[in-house]
C-alpha positions, 0 to 999 in steps of 0.5 A: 514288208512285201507280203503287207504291201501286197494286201494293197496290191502289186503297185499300193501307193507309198501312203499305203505302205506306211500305213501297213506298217504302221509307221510314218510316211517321213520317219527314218525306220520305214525309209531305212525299210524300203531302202532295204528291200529296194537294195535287194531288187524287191521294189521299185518306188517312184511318183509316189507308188511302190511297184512290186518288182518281178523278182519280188513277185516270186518272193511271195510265191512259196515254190519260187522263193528259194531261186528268188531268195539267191537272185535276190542276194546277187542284186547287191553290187558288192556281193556280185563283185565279191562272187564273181571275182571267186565263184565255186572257188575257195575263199580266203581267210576272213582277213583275205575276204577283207582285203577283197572287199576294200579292193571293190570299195569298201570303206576300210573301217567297214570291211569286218562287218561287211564280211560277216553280213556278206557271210551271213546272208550268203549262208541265208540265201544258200550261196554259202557252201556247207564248209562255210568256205566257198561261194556257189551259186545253187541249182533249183528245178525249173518252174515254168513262169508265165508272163502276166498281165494285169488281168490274169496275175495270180493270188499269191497267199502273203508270205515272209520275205524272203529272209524269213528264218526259222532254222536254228543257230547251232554252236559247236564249242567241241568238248565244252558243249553246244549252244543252240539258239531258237530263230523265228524272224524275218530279216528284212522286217528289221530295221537296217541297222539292226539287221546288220548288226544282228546278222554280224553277231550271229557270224561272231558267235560261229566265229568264236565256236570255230576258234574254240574247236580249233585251240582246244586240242593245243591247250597245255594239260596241267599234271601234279609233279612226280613224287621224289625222295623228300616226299615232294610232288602231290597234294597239298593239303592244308594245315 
C-alpha cells in the first residue's frame, strides 16, 4: 500500500489512495488496509489526506527497512507490552504466552490467534530469536538520517512494505520428511482478516512439525511375537 501511495507523494489525499489501489473510497478491504498500516505507525490519515509518517518513510527506503520493519512491530500496543514484560528473557509455553496476552486484555476467545500472529510477525520483523523461544530487540548498523524538509526529501524507488516476504516455510516432520512452502507476498497488501488468518496458519503448520519431531521418538515399535513351541508367532499367511 505505501510504495502506491507514494507515487502521489508523501502526503496523496485519501481519493488518491483508493484510487491506486483500486479500491472504493468506503469499501471495508481499503479501510481494513489503512487501519492496517495506521496500527503500525506507517501512516497518518487526517482531513482527507493520508500523511506518510516518518517511520513509513524509511519502509520505503531499502538500507533502512530492516530497523524500520522491527520499530514497526513495536508500534502494536499488545506486542510492546508483551515485549516488554520478558525481553531477551524466555518465553513460556504457548499456553503461558496465552495467559500473559489475556493479563494485558486480550479477550480470551482471541488469545491462540493472538499468539500465533504475535509469533509470527515477530519472527517477520527478527524480534524472534533463532530457537523461536524468545524475544529480542535486533541490533542494525547506524545509518545517519538527516532531517528533510520539504524542498530537499530524497527519491525513495517504490518498494514492498515492510512485510514483504520472500523466504520460504521450512517444515521439518524429522524422519517423515520435510515441506518446504515457496513465499512471495507482501503482508500488508492483505486484507486483515486475511492477514491473520494466513499468518496464524503458517504458525499451526510449524506448530504441528514441532510436535511431530517431538513424539516420533516415543512412538511404541510394533515387533512379530518370538516363535514358540507349537509353531506360533510369525507370519500369517493366508489360506
Amino acid at each position: 500500500m505505501l510504495e502506491k501511495a507514494y507515487q502521489h507523494g508523501r502526503s496523496p489525499s485519501i481519493t488518491q489512495v483508493s484510487a491506486a489501489l483500486d479500491q472504493s473510497l468506503k469499501s471495508g478491504a481499503f479501510r481494513t488496509r489503512m487501519a492496517a498500516a495506521a496500527h503500525f505507525g506507517l501512516v497518518d490519515a487526517a482531513r482527507g489526506r493520508v500523511q506518510i509518517t516518518d517511520l513509513g518513510m524509511r519502509v520505503l527506503d531499502d538500507d533502512l527497512r530492516p530497523a524500520a520493519l522491527a520499530e514497526a512491530w513495536m508500534q502494536v500496543p499488545v506486542f510492546k507490552a508483551l515485549f516488554d514484560r520478558f525481553d531477551g528473557n524466555r518465553l513460556p509455553p504457548s499456553s503461558g504466552v496465552e495467559a500473559e496476552l489475556k493479563i494485558l486484555g486480550v479477550p480470551a476467545k482471541n488469545v491462540a490467534l493472538a499468539r500465533r500472529v504475535l509469533i509470527s510477525s515477530a519472527e517477520t520483523a527478527g524480534i524472534l530469536n533463532a530457537a523461536r523461544d524468545r524475544l529480542v530487540e535486533p541490533t542494525f548498523r547506524p545509518t545517519p538520517t538527516p532531517s528533510l524538509s520539504a524542498e530537499d526529501e530524497p527519491v525513495h524507488s517504490p518498494a514492498r512494505s515492510r512485510f514483504a516476504d520472500t523466504a520460504p516455510v521450512e517444515l521439518d516432520f524429522g524422519d517423515a520428511g520435510r515441506i518446504e512452502l515457496a513465499v512471495d507476498i507482501d503482508w500488508l497488501a492483505l486484507q486483515q482478516d486475511v492477514f491473520i488468518a494466513l499468518r496464524a496458519t503458517i504458525e499451526k503448520l510449524k506448530e504441528l512439525a514441532a510436535t511431530e519431531r517431538r513424539t516420533a521418538g516415543a512412538a511404541p515399535t510394533l515387533e512379530a511375537p518370538a516363535d514358540d513351541d507349537t509353531g506360533g508367532g510369525g507370519a500369517v499367511e493366508r489360506a
